[in-house]
C-alpha positions in Angstrom: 78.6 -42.0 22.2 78.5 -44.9 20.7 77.0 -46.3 17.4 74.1 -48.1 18.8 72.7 -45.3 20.9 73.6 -42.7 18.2 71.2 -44.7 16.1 68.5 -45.1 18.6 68.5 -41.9 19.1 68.3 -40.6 15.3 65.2 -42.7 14.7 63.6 -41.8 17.7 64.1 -38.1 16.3 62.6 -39.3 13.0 59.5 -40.6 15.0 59.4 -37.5 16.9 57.7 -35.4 14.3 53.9 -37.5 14.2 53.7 -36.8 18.4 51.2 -34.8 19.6 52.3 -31.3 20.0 51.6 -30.0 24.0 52.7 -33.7 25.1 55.8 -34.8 25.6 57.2 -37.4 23.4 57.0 -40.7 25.0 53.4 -39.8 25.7 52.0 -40.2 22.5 50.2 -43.6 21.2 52.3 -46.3 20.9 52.0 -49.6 19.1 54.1 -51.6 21.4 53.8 -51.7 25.3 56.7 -50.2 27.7 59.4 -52.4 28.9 58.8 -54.7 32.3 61.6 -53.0 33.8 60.7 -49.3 33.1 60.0 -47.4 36.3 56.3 -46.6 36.3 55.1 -42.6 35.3 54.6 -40.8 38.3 50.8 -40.0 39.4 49.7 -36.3 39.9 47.5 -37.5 42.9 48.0 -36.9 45.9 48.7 -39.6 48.2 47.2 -40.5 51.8 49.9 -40.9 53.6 52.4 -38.4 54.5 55.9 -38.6 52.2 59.3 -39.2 54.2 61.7 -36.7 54.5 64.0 -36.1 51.8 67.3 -37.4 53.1 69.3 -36.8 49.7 69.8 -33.0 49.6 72.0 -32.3 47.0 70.1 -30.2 45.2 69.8 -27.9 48.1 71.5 -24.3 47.6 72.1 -22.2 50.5 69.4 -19.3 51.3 70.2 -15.5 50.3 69.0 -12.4 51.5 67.4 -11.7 48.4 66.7 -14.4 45.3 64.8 -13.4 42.0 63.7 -15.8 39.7 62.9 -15.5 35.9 60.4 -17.7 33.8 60.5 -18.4 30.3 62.0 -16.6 27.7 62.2 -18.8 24.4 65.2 -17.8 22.5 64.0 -14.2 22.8 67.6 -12.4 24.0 65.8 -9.0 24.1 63.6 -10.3 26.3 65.8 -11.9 28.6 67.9 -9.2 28.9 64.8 -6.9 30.1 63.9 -9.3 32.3 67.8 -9.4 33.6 67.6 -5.8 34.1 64.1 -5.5 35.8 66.3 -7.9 38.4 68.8 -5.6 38.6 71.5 -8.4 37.8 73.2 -6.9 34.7 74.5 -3.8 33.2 74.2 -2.4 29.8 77.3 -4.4 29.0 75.4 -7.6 30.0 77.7 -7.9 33.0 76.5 -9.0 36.4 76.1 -6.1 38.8 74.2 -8.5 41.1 76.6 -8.4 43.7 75.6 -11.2 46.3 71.9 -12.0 44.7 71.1 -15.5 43.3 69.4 -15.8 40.2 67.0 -18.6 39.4 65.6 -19.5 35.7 63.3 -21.8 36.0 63.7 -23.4 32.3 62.7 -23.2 28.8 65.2 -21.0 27.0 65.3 -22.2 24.1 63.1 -22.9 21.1 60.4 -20.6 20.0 63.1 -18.2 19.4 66.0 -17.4 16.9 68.4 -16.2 20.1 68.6 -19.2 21.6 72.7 -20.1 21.7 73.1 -16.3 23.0 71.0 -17.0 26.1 72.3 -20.2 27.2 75.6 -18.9 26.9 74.6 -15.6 28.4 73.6 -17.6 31.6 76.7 -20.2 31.8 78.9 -16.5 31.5 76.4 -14.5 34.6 77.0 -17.9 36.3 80.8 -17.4 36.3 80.5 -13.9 37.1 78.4 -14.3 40.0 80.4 -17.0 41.7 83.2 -14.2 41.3 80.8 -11.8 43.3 80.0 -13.9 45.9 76.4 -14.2 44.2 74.6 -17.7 42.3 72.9 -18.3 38.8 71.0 -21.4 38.5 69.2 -22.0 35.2 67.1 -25.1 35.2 66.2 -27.6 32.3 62.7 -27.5 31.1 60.7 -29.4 28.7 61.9 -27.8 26.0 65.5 -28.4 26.7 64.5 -32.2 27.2 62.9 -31.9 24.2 65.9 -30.8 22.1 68.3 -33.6 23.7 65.5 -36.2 22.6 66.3 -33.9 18.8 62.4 -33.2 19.1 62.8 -29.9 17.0 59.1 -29.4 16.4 59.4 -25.8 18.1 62.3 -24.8 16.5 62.6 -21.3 14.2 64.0 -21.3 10.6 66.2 -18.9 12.3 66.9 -21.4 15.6 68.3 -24.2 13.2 71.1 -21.9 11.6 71.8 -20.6 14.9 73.8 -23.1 15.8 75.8 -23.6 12.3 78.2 -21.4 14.3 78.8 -22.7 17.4 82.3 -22.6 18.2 83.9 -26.8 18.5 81.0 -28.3 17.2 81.4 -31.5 15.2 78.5 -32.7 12.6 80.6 -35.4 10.9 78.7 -37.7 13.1 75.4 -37.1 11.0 76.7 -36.6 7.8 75.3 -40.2 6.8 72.3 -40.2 9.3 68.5 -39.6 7.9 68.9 -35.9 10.1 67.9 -33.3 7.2 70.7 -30.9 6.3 69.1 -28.0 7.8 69.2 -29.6 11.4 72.5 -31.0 11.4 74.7 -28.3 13.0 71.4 -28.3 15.9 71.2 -32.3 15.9 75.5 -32.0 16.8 74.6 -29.4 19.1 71.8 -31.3 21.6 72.8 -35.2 20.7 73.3 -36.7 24.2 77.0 -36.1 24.8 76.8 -33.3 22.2 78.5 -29.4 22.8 74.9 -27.8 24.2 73.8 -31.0 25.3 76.5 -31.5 27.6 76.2 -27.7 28.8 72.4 -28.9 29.8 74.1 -31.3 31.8 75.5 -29.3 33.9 72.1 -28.2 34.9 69.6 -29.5 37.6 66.1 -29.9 36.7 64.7 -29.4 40.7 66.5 -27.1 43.1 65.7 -25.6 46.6 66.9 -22.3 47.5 66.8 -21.9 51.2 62.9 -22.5 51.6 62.2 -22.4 48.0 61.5 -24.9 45.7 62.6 -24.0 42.0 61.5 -26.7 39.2 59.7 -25.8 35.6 56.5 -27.6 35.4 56.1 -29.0 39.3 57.1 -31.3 41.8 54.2 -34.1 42.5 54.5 -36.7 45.3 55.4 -39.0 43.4 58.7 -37.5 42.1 59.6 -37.3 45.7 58.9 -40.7 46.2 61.0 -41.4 43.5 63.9 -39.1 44.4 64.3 -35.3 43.6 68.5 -36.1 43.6 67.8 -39.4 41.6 66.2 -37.2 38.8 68.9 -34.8 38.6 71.9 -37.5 38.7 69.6 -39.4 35.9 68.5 -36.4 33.7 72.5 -35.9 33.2 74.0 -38.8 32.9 71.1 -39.3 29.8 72.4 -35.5 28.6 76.2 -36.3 28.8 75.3 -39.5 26.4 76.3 -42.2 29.2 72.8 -43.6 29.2 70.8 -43.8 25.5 67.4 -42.6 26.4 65.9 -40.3 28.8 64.4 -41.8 32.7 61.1 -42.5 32.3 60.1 -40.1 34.8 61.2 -37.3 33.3 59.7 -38.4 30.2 56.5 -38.3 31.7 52.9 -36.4 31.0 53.3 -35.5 34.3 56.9 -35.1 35.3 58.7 -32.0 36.7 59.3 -30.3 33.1 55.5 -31.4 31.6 52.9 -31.0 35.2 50.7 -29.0 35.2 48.8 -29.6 38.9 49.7 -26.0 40.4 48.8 -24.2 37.3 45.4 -24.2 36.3 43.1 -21.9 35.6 40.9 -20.9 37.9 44.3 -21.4 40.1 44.0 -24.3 42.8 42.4 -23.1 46.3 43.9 -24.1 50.0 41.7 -27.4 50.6 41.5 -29.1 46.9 43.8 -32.1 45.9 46.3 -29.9 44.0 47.1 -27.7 46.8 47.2 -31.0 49.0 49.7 -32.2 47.1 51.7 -29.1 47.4 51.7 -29.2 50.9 53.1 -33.1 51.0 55.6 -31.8 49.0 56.7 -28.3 50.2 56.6 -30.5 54.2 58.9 -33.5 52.6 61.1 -30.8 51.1 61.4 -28.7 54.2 60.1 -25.9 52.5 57.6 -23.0 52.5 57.1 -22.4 49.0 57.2 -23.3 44.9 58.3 -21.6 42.1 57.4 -23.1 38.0 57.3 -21.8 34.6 55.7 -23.9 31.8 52.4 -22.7 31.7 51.9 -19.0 30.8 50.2 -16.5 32.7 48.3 -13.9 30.6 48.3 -11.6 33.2 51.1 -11.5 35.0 52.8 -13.5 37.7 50.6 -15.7 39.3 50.1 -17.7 42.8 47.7 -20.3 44.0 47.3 -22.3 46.9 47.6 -19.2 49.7 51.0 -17.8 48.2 52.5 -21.7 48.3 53.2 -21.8 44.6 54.1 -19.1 42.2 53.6 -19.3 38.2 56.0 -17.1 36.7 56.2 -17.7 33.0 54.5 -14.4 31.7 55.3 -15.3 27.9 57.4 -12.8 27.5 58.8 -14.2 24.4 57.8 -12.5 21.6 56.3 -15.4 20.1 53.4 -14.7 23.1 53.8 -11.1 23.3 53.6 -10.7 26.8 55.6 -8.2 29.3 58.7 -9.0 31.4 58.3 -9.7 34.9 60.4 -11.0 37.6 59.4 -12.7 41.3 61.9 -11.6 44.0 62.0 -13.0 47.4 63.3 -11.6 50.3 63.3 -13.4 53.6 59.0 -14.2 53.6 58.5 -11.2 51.4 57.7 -11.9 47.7 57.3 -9.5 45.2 56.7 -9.5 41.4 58.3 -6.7 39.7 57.4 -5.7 36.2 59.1 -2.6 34.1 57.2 0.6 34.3 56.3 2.9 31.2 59.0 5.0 31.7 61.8 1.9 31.4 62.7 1.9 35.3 62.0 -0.8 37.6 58.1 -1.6 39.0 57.3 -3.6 42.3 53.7 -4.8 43.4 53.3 -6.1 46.2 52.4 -10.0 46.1 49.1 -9.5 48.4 45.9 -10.7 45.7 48.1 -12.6 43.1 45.9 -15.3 44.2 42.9 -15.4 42.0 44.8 -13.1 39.6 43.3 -15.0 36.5 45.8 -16.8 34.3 44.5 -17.5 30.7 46.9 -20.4 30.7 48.6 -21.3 27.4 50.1 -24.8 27.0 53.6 -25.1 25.2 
């Protein structure tokens, strides 16, 4: 990268720390107006007319006879390993034993947590391993791993800010005469566009489809449609691997894929309101029958809305929110949340009445 960014960059990490906490940086008040030429924030409502097909499909991935897909787990490793295991994608060695399954993580693994290099290199590894088997792993960015490439460490642990002092190839001789405190160096290295973790990030979509199955962590509105589902991705990581020196405006956002919360309030959106509306512009332009997003905890459990058209599935099962592992799995039209029973083995309820399960969001 080169000086000028690098720069930008820094100070917009110094500026970082006065923004509002649930909203994403380039939300918060701002003495100066936008540029002319940035695109225009995308709008959660839903529009009148029906949205064109998507004709860029490159986020598409092929269906599978069986898909499970895990929520957030915030640099928790004993967490995500139980939540691995409920799937029935690794072993006691960690290794994947998920034969032809694909595995979706729908964002947020890091922050919160003091495990977070672990899990993202626990995921890139499964990933590997499951091409071998004939299988797919596809972890997604979130807001928090946006976040951490705009060097907003506001969620970070004592413990998450050492944990990267270690990180094999990492070069901090970049910062060594920047304003970045001490502590955060070997983390600043670590996420800087164009940086080791940052560039690992990269490699990462922030919208997929699985066969009929929209994957993203926060949601996909109209507008982001409009805009381009493939046009985000291609943008997201050319911003990650430090070729472009700030994120797109659209994924910067309120309301963009990693920070929307449309599909998951509380009461949850009913068939006939604007939310679920929106869904169904969406889940028709995508060719698709239903939604998967994290972000917004569910106190209860795994969540839908909308007739079974979106699920929530971030249960907090970080132990920074205490709650219980649980995993959605789909299977042809079937979809199932399973949850680990008392005795340590698998659990499966059936998805009938996860409507109107009650949520208790939690913002983060």
């Amino acid at each position: 990268m080169s000086a000028a960014p690098l720069r930008s960059t820094l100070l917009a990490a110094l500026l970082l720390a006065g923004c509002d906490a649930d909203r994403p940086a380039s939300t918060a008040p701002r003495s100066a107006p936008a540029p002319a030429t940035a695109a225009p924030p995308p709008r959660a409502t839903a529009a009148s007319a029906a949205l064109p097909p998507d004709t860029d499909r490159s986020y598409a991935r092929p269906a599978a006879d069986r898909v499970v897909a895990i929520g957030d787990v915030h640099g928790d490793l004993a967490a995500t390993r139980a939540a691995l295991r409920i799937a029935g994608v690794i072993d006691d060695a960690d290794r994947w034993i998920g034969g032809k399954l694909v595995l979706v993580q729908t964002g947020d693994e890091i922050d919160r947590g003091d495990d977070e290099q672990a899990i993202v290199d626990l995921f890139d590894r499964l990933a590997v391993e499951a091409r071998a088997a004939g299988g797919a792993v596809y972890a997604l960015n979130g807001n928090h791993e946006i976040m951490n490439v705009q060097l907003d460490f506001r969620y970070v642990t004592e413990g998450g800010f050492r944990d990267f002092e270690d990180a094999p190839g990492l070069d901090t001789s970049a910062l060594r005469a920047s304003p970045v405190p001490p502590r955060a160096r070997a983390r600043a290295a670590a996420f800087l566009p164009g940086g080791l973790y940052a560039r690992k990030l990269a490699e990462r979509d922030v919208i997929i489809t699985v066969g009929d199955t929209v994957f993203v962590h926060g949601g996909l509105l109209p507008s982001h449609v409009r805009y381009g589902v493939a046009r985000i991705n291609r943008e997201v990581r050319a911003w990650m691997e430090g070729k472009t020196s700030s994120p797109p405006t659209v994924i910067a956002a309120e309301d963009s894929p990693v920070w929307a919360r449309l599909y998951s309030g509380d009461p949850p959106p009913s068939p006939g309101s604007s939310a679920c509306g929106a869904l169904d512009q969406v889940l028709s332009a995508m060719s698709a029958k239903r939604m998967v997003v994290g972000h917004t905890v569910q106190r209860n459990g795994i969540t839908s809305a909308c007739g079974e058209k979106v699920w929530r599935i971030d249960v907090g099962m970080a132990s920074h929110y205490g709650g219980k592992p649980a995993v959605l799995e789909i299977a042809g039209d079937k979809v199932q949340i399973l949850t680990r029973t008392p005795n340590g083995a698998n659990g499966a309820s059936n998805a009938a009445n996860a409507d109107n399960a009650g949520s208790a969001n939690v913002k983060k």
